[in-house]
C-alpha positions in Angstrom: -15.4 9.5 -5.5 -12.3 11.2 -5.1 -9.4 9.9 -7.3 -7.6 7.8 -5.0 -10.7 6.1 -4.2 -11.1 5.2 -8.2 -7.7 4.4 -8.2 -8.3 2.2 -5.0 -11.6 0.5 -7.0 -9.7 0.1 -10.1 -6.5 -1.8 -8.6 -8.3 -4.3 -6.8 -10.9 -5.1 -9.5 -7.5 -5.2 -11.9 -5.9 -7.9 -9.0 -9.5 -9.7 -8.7 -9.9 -8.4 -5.2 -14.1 -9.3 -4.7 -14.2 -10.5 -1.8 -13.3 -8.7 2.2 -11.4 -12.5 2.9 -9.1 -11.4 0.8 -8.4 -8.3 2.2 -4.9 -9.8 3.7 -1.2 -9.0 3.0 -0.5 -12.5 2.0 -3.6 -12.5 -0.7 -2.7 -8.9 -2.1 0.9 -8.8 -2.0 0.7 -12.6 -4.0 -1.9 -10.4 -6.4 0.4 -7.9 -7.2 3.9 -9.4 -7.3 5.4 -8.1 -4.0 7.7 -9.6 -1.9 7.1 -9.2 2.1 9.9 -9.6 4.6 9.1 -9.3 8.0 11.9 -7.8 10.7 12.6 -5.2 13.2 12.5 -2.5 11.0 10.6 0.5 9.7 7.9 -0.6 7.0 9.2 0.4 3.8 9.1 -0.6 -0.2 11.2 -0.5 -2.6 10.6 -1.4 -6.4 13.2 -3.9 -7.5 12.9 -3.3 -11.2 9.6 -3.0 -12.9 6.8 -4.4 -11.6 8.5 -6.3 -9.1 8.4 -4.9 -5.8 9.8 -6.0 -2.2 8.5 -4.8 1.1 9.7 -4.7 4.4 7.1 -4.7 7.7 7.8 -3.8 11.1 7.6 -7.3 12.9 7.3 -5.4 15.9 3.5 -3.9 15.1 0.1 -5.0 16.1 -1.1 -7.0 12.8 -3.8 -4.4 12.4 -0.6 -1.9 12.0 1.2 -4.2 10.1 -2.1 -4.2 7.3 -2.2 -0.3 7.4 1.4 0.3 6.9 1.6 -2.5 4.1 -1.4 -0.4 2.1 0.4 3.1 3.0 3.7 1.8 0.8 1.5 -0.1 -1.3 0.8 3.1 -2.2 3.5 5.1 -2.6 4.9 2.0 -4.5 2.2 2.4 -7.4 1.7 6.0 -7.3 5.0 8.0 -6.4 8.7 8.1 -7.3 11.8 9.1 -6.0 13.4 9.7 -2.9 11.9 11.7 -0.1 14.6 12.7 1.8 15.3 14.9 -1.2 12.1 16.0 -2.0 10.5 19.4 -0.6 8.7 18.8 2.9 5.4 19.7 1.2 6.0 17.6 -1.8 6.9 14.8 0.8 3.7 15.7 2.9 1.3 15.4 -0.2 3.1 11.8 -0.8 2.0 10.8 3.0 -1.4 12.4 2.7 -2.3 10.2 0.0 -0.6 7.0 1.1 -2.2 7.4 4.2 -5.9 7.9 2.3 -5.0 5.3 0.2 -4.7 2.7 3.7 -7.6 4.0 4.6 -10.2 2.8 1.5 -8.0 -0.4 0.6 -8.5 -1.6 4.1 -12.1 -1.1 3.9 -13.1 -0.7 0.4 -16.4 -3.1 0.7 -19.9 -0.7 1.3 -23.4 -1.3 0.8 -24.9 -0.5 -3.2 
């Protein structure tokens, strides 16, 4: 397994995530103490003050979109800090890589033993 997928494993058995039903924005962000707003607006997190996160999704995406882009700043919420738009493109880059490999096993994280 490649780290983000152990650190994919280990957040959802932390939260009590067993189950794909409750593979939902509504069940996870409830898990993990994060408040969703939806508007016409870019999807974006912020971390209010520690560990207390809000989140805003794009109320214009497909709800399939809406999932993916609420794991991608899930991500970047629990694994990265500070501001992009100061950061070094490849710095940034790395930061989207993984938030976007991070979607990717959280929204499917279920396989056969």
């Amino acid at each position: 397994m490649t780290r983000i997928e152990e650190f994919q494993e280990e957040l959802y058995n932390k939260i009590g995530v067993t189950e794909p039903s409750q593979l939902t924005i509504e069940d996870i962000s409830f898990r993990m103490n994060v408040w969703i707003y939806y508007g016409s607006f870019r999807s974006e997190a912020l971390e209010v003050k520690s560990g207390m996160y809000t989140m805003n999704i794009d109320s214009r995406l497909e709800p399939t979109q809406q999932w993916l882009d609420f794991l991608h700043e899930l991500c970047h919420l629990l694994r990265h800090a500070g501001d992009q738009s100061t950061m070094p493109e490849q710095f940034t880059q790395a930061q989207e890589d993984e938030a976007d490999a991070f979607a990717l096993y959280a929204s499917m994280p279920f396989g056969a033993a």
